[in-house]
C-alpha positions as CSV (number, residue, x, y, z in Angstrom):
1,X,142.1,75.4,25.3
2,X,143.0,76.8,22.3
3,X,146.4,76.3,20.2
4,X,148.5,78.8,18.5
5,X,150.1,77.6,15.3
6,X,153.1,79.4,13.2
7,X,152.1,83.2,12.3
8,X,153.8,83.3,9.0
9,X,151.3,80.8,7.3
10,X,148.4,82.7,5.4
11,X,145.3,81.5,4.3
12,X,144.7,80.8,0.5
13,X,141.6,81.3,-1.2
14,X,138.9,78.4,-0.9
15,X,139.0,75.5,-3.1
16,X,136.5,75.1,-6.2
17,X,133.7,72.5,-5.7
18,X,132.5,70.7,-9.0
19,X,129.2,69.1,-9.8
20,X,128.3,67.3,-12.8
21,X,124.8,67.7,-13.8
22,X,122.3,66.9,-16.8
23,X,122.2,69.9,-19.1
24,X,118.3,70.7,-18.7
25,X,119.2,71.4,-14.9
26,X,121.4,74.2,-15.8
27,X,119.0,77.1,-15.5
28,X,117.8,76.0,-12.4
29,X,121.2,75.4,-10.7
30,X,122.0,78.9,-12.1
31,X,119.3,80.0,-10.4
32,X,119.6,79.0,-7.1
33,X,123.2,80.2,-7.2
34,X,122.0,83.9,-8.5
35,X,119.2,83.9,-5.4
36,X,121.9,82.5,-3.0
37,X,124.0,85.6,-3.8
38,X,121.2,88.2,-4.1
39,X,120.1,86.8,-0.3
40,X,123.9,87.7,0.4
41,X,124.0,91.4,-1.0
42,X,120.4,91.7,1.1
43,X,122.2,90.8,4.5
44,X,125.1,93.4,3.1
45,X,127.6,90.6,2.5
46,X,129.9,91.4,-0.7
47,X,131.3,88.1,-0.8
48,X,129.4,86.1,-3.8
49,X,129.6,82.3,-4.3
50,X,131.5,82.1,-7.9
51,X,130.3,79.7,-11.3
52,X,131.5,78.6,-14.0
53,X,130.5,75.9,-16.8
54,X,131.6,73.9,-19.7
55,X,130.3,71.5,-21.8
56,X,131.2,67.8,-20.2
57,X,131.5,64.5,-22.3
58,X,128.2,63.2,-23.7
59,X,127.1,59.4,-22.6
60,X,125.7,56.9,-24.4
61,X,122.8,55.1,-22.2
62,X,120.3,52.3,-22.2
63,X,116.5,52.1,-20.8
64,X,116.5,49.4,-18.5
65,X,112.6,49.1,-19.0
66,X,112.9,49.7,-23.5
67,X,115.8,48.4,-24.6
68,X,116.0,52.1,-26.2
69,X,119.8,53.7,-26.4
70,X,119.9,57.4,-26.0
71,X,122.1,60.1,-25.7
72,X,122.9,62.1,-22.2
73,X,124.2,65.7,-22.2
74,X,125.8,66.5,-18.8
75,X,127.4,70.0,-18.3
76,X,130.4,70.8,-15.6
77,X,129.8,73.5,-13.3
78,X,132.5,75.0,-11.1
79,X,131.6,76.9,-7.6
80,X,133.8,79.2,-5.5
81,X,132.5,79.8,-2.4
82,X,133.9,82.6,-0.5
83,X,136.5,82.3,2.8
84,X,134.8,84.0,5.9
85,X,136.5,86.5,7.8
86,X,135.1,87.2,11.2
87,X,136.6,90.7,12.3
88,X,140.4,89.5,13.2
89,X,139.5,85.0,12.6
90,X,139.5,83.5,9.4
91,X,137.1,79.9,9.1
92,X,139.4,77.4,7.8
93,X,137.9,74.4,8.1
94,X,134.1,72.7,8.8
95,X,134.1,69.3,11.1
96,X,131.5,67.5,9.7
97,X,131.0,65.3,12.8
98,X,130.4,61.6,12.6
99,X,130.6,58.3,14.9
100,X,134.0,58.2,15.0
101,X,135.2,61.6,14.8
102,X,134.9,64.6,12.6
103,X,135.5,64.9,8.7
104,X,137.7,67.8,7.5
105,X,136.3,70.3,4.9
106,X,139.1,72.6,4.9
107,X,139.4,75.6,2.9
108,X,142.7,76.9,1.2
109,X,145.6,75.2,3.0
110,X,143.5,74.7,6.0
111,X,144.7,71.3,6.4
112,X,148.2,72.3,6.6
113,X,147.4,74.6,8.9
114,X,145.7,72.2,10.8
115,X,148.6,69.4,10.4
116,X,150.1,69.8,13.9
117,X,146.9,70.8,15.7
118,X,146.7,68.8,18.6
119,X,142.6,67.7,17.6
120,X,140.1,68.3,20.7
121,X,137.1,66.3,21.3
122,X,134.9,66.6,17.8
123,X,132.0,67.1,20.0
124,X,133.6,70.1,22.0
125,X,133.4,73.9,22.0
126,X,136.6,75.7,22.8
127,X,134.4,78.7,23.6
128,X,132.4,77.8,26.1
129,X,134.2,74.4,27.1
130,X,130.9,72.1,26.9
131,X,130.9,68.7,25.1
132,X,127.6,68.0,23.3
133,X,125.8,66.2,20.5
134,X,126.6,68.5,17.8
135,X,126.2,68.0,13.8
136,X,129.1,70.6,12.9
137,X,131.9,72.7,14.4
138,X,133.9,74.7,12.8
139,X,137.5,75.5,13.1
140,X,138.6,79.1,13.7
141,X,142.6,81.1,13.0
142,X,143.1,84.0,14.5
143,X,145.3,86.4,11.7
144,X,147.6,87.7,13.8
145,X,148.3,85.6,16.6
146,X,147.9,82.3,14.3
147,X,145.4,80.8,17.5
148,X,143.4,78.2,16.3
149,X,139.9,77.8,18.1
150,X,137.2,74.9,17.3
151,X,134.1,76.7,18.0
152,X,130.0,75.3,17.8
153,X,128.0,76.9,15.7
154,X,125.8,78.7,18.1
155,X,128.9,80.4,19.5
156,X,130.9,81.4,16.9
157,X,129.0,84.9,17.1
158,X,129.8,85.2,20.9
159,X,133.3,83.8,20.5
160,X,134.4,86.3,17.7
161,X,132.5,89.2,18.8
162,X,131.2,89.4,15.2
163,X,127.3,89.2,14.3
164,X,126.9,86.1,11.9
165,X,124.6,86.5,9.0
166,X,123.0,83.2,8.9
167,X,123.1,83.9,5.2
168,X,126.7,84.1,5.4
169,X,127.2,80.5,6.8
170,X,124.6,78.7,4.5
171,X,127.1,80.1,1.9
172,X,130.1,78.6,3.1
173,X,127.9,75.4,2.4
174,X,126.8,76.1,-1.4
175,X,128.4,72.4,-2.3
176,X,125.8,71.3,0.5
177,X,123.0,72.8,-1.6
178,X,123.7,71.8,-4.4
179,X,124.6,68.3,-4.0
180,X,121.0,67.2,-5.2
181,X,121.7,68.4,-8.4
182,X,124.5,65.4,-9.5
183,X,123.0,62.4,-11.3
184,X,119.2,63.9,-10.4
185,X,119.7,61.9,-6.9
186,X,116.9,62.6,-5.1
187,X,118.2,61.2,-1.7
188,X,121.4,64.0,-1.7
189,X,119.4,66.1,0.1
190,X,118.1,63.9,2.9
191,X,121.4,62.5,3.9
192,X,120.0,58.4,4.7
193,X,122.8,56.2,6.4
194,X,123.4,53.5,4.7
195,X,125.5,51.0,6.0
196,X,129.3,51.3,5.1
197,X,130.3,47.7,4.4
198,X,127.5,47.6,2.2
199,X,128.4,50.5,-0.1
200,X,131.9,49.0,-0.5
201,X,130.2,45.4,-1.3
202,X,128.2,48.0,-4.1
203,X,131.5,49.7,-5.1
204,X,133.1,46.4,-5.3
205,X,130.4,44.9,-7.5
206,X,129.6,48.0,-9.9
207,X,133.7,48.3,-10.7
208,X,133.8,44.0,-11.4
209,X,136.0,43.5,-8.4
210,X,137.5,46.7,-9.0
211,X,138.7,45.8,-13.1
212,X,136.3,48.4,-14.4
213,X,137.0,51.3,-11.5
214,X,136.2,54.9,-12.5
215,X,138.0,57.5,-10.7
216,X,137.4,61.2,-11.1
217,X,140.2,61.9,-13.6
218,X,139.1,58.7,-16.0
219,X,135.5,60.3,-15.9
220,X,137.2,63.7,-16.8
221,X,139.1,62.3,-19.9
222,X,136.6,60.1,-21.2
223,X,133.2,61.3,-20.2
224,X,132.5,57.6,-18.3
225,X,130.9,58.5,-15.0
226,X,132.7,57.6,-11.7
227,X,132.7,54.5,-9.4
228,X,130.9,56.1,-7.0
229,X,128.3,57.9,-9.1
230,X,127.5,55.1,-10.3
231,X,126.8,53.2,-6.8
232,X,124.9,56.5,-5.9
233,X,122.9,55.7,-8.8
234,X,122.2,51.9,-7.9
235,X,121.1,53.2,-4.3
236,X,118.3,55.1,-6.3
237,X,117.6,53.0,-9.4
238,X,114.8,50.2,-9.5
239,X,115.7,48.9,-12.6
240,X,116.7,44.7,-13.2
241,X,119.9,45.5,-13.8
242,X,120.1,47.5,-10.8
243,X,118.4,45.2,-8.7
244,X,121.1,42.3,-10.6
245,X,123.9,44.2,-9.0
246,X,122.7,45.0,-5.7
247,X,122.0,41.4,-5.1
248,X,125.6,40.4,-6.4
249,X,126.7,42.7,-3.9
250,X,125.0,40.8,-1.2
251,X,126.9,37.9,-1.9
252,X,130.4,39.8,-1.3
253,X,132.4,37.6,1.0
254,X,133.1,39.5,4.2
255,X,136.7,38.7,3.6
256,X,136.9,40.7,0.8
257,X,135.5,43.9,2.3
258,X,137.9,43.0,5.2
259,X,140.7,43.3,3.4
260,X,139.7,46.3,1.4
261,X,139.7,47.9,5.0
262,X,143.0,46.6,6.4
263,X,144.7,48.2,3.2
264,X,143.3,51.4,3.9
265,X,144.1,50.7,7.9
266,X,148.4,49.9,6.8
267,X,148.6,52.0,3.6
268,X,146.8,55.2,3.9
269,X,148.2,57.6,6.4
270,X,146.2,60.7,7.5
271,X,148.7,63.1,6.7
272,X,146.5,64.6,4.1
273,X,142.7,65.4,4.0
274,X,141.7,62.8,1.7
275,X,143.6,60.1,4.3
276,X,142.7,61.7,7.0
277,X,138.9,61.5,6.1
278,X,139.1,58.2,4.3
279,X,140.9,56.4,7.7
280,X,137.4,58.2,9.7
281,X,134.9,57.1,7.1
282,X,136.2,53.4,6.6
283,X,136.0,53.4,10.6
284,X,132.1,54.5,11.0
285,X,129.5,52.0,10.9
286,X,127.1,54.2,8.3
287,X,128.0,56.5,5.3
288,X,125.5,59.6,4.3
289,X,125.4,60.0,0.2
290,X,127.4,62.9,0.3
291,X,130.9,60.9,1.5
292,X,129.9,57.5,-0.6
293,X,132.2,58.9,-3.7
294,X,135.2,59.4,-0.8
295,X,134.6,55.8,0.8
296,X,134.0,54.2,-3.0
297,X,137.9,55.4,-3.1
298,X,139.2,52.7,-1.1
299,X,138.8,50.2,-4.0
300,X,141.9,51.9,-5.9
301,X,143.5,52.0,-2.4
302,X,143.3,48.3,-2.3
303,X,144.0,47.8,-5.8
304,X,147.1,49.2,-5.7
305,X,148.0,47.7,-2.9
306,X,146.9,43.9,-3.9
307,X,149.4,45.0,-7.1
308,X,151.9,46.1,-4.8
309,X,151.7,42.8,-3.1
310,X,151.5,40.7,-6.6
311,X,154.8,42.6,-7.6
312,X,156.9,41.6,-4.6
313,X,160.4,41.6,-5.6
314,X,162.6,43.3,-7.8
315,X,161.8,43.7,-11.6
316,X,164.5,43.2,-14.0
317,X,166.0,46.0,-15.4
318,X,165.5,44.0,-19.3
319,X,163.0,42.7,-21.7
320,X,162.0,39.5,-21.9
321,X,162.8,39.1,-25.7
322,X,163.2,41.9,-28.4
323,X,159.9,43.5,-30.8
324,X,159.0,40.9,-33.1
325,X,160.0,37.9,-31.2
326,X,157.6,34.8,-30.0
327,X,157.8,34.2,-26.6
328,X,156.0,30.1,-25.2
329,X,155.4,29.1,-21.9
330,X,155.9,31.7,-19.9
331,X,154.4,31.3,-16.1
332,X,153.6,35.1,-14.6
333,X,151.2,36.4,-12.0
334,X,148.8,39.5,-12.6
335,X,150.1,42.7,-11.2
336,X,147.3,44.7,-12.5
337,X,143.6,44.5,-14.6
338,X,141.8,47.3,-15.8
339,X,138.9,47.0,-18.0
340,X,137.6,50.0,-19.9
341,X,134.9,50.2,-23.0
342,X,136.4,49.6,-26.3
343,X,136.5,52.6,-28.3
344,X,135.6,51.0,-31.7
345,X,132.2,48.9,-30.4
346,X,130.2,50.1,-27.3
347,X,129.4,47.0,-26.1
348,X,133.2,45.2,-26.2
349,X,135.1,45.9,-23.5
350,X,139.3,46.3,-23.7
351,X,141.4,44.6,-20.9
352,X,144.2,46.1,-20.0
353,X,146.9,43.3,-18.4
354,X,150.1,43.8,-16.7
355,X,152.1,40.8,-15.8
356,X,155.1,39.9,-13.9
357,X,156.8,36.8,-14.9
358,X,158.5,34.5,-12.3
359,X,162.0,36.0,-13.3
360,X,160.9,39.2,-13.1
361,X,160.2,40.5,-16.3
362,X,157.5,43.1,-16.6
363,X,155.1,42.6,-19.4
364,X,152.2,44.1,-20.7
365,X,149.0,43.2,-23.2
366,X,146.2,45.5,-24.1
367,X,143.5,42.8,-25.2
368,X,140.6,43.3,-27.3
369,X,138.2,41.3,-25.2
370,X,137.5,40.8,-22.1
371,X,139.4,38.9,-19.6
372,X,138.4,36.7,-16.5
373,X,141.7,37.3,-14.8
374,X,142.3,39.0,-11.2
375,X,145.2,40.6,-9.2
376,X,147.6,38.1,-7.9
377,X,146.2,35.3,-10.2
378,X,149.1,32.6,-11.2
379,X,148.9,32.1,-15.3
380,X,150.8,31.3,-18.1
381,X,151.2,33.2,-21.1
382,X,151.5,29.6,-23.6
383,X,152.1,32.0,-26.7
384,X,152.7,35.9,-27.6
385,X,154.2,38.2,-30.0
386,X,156.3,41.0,-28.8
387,X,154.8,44.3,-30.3
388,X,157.2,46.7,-28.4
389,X,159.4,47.0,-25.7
390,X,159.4,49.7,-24.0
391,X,160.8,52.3,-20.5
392,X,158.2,54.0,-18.4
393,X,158.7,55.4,-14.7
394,X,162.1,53.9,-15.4
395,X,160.7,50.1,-15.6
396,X,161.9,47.9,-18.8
397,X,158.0,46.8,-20.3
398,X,157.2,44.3,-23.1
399,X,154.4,45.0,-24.6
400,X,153.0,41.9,-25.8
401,X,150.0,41.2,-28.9
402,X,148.4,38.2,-30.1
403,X,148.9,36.6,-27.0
404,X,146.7,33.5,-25.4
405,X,146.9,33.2,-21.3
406,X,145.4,30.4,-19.3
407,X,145.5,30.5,-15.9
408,X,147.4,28.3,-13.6
């Protein structure tokens, strides 16, 4: 049965897809995307997947094996790929179908399209009503009735009335074909399972507990590469330090990985695509490489909530003393850590502190070293200047320097 939705929605174009890839695999990426269009105008399609590129921050890395430091040059390359229309249905959305259910690749505003769609069975063809083992569905709106179908692959030709160019549907893919291409990660295209508690343990280690997480926007601004690049990388890498970290990750206490997954269970909602997909992914037994950087995202889930947590109660709407002022003695617990590579010496690391004192007062130190401090860790600042004080998101911050912390 199929499910008619508001007529007066309209589909937007697709979204862009972004890979980041080493400089020398430039012409060959171009390449592919020039042939995959050229096969297009063959089978008489207009429709062209899109690219774009820019230069993307430069790394600084070390040979594991030499000791040598080098310099990495990584471009960012942007595809479009083009919405299907077949005769009066628009695609909106690919299921990409897993044990416990079906991950949303939605183009445009598919997913609020999709928001009130009452889901069938992810293994189901509203065509010809038969439930089988399937890798991928796809999702279906009729323009002017607004009907929404989910349709198998081998009947979206019959169920349209619309010969499907092949061509046309490995277009609709072009992330898919390109996915091999970020970080040189030769597995990308062979989709291996790997266990999903175990990539978390990975995420977990790689980020130190989460202190030193990388999300897409930090990689963006600083030219650092992402949490989960980097566990995609350790999947892939032989190297001691590698093998160093994999091990550590062995050792992660199941309790910690539980609760990484009850904060996604009681704080992410599936209202949006990115919840919606994170709730099914942190539910499956296995993870393919292409949804590890989507599961690696529940560590800043549970960070934020174990700071949520830390800073239970109201924060007083004050400083704790004025700029210049010592403060002694003060007994806090740590709302938040984030660690980050100091920008004067590339092997110092900066720790950026936010406490909560037991009377509420919100303050903050940007250290010059690193610190062995966690969320929801009981200290006490036994000395500090006040630098600054300060108002952000309407929250009264001291900003603290100089400052010694022992825990409690």
């Amino acid at each position: 049965m199929t499910t008619t939705i508001d007529t007066t929605d309209t589909i937007t174009d697709a979204a862009a897809i972004t890979h980041i890839i080493p400089d020398y695999s430039l012409t060959e990426f171009t390449r592919r995307v020039t042939n995959a269009n050229a096969r297009a105008a063959r089978a008489g399609i207009t429709a062209t997947i899109g690219m774009t590129h820019q230069p993307h921050p430069d790394t600084i890395e070390t040979d594991h094996h030499t000791g040598v430091r080098y310099v990495r040059h990584w471009i960012e390359v942007t595809l479009t790929t083009p919405v299907l229309q077949l005769g009066s249905w628009t695609l909106i959305a690919e299921l990409d179908i897993i044990e416990t259910g079906a991950l949303m690749r939605t183009h445009g505003n598919g997913f609020e399209l999709l928001r009130n769609w009452p889901r069938p069975d992810p293994q189901l063809c509203q065509h010809c009503n038969t439930r089988r083992n399937r890798n991928r569905n796809y999702v279906l709106r009729n323009n002017d009735t607004g009907e929404i179908a989910q349709i198998g692959s081998t009947c979206v030709e019959a169920f349209t009335g619309i010969t499907v160019n092949p061509t046309a549907m490995r277009m609709l893919h072009a992330d898919d074909m390109f996915d091999e291409f970020d970080d040189q990660d030769p597995h990308a295209g062979g989709q291996p399972d790997y266990p999903m508690r175990d990539i978390l343990a990975l995420a977990w280690t790689a980020s130190d507990s989460g202190r030193a997480y990388v999300s897409r926007a930090l990689a963006d601004s600083t030219g650092r590469h992402t949490t989960g690049e980097q566990v995609r990388q350790l999947l892939i890498d032989d190297s001691p330090v590698s093998r160093v970290l994999i091990s550590t990750a062995h050792r992660i206490p199941a309790a910690t990985i539980d609760a990484i997954l009850a904060d996604i269970e009681t704080t992410v909602t599936d209202d949006s695509e990115y919840g919606y997909n994170l709730r099914l992914i942190a539910a499956a037994e296995f993870v393919t490489t292409r949804n590890i950087a989507l599961l690696v995202s529940a560590v800043a889930v549970h960070l934020r909530a174990e700071s949520q947590r830390a800073a239970s109660g109201p924060a007083l709407h004050e400083w704790i003393a004025e700029k210049g002022d010592k403060i002694t003695d003060v007994d806090a617990v740590v709302t938040g850590v984030r660690k980050r590579p100091s920008n004067f010496r590339s092997d110092a690391i900066t720790t950026y502190l936010t406490l909560r004192s037991v009377d509420g007062h919100i303050i903050v130190w940007k250290a010059s070293k690193e610190l062995d401090l966690a969320i929801g860790q009981s200290c006490r600042i036994t000395a500090a200047t006040v630098k600054e004080t300060a108002i952000e998101r309407g929250e009264h911050r001291t900003i603290i320097t100089r400052a010694k912390i022992a825990p409690n």
